[in-house]
N, C-alpha and C positions, 0 to 999 in steps of 0.2 A: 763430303762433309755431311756429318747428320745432324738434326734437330731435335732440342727436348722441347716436349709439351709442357706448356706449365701445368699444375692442377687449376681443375675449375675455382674460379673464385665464388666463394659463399658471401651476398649481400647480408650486412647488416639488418636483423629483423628490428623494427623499430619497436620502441616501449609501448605496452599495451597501453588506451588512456582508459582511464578510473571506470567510464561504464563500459568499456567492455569487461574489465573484472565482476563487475557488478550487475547481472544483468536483468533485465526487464520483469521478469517472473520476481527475482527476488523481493525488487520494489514493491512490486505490487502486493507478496504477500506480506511482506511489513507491514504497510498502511493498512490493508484489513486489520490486521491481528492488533496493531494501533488502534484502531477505532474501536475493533470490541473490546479490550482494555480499556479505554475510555466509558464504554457504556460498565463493564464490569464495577470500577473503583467510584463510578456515579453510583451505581447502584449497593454500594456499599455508603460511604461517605457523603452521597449526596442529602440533600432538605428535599421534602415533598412537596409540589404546588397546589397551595390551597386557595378553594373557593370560597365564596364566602356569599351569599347573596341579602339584598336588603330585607327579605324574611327572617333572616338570621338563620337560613341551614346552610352548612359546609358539607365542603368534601374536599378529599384529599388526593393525589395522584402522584405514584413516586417519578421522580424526575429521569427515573433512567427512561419510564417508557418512549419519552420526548427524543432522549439523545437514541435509543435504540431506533427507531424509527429513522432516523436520519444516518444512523450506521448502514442499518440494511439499504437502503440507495446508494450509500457511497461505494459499500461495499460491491453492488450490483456495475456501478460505473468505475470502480478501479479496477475490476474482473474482466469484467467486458473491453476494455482498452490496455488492463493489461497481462493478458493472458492469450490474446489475439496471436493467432500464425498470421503473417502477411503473407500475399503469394509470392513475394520475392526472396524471402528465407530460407 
């Protein structure tokens, strides 16, 4: 009496979840390129922050410097966490 082998059964691969489509690098350069858009369309469309002192001299400063200044650290810490190798990847 002989015997047939079955073929190997192939396990169902399960559905990727949303971040692994999406992955880490991508995020991270989104949110820069978000932020310097944000200082970009301020420094179009934005009002300038004026001084004004009780002597009565002003000055003016355009308001992107404010937000650009705070781009470049965000930018520094969404690079920096994420753009990281971990040693287990």
């Amino acid at each position: 009496m002989s015997t047939i082998s079955h073929d190997r059964v192939e396990r169902a691969t399960p559905t990727p979840r949303w971040s692994e489509l999406l992955p880490r690098e991508m995020w991270a350069s989104g949110a820069i390129a978000v932020m310097w858009l944000s200082v970009l369309f301020t420094a179009i469309f934005g009002k300038d922050i004026l001084n004004t002192t009780v002597g009565g001299t002003s000055s003016s400063v355009p308001s992107a410097i404010v937000v650009a200044f705070f781009a470049f650290f965000g930018t520094w810490v969404v690079a920096r966490h994420g753009f990281r190798r971990d040693p287990g990847e």
